[in-house]
N, C-alpha and C positions, 0 to 999 in steps of 0.2 A: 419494466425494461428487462429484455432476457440477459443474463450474462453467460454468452457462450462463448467469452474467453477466459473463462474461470472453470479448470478442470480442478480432479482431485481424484489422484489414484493409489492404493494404497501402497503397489510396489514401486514408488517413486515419491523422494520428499516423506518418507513416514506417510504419506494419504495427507499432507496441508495444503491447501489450497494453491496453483501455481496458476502460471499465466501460461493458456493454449499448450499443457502438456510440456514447457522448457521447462528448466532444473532452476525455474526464477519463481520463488513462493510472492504470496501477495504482501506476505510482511516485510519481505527484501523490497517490494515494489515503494512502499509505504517508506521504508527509511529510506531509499536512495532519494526519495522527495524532498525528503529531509537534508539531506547530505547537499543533494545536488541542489538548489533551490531554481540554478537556470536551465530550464529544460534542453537548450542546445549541448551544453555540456555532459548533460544526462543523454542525450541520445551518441554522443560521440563515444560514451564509456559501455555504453548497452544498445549499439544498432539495432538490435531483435527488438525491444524494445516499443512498442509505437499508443499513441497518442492514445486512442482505444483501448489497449492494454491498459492502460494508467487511469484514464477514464470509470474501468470496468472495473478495478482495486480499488480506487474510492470508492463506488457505492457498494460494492460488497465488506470493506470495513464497516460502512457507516452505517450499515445496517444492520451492525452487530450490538450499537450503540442505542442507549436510551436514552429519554427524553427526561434527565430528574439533575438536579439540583445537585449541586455536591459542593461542602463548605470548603476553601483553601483557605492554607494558613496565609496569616500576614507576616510571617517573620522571611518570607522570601522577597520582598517588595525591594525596587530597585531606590536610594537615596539619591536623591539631587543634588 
């Protein structure tokens, strides 16, 4: 898949990855998913915003990502 909404210029944003050249990085895209978890209200707060956009930040995170193992601790574990 091409991602041709995934610019990177270096006099804007430091050169980090943004979405289609706005002042909105892919890592801002990545938390407000977080933040927002209902996309309606995520698009109410960032009209510019769209579906594609969001689309085209997750696979370019997730392709930053590899495929290995990694231990967690159990002292976080939720008690019942």
């Amino acid at each position: 898949m091409r991602l041709d909404r995934i610019t990177s210029n270096p006099k804007r944003m430091n050169g980090q990855p943004c979405i289609r050249n706005l002042r909105l990085t892919v890592r801002r895209v990545i938390e407000l998913l977080a933040i927002y978890p209902n996309r309606e209200e995520l698009h109410q707060e960032f009209p510019e915003l769209e579906d594609e956009d969001i689309q085209q930040a997750l696979i370019f995170v997730s392709s930053y990502l590899d495929d290995r193992i990694i231990e967690l601790s159990n002292r976080y574990e939720a008690v019942a």
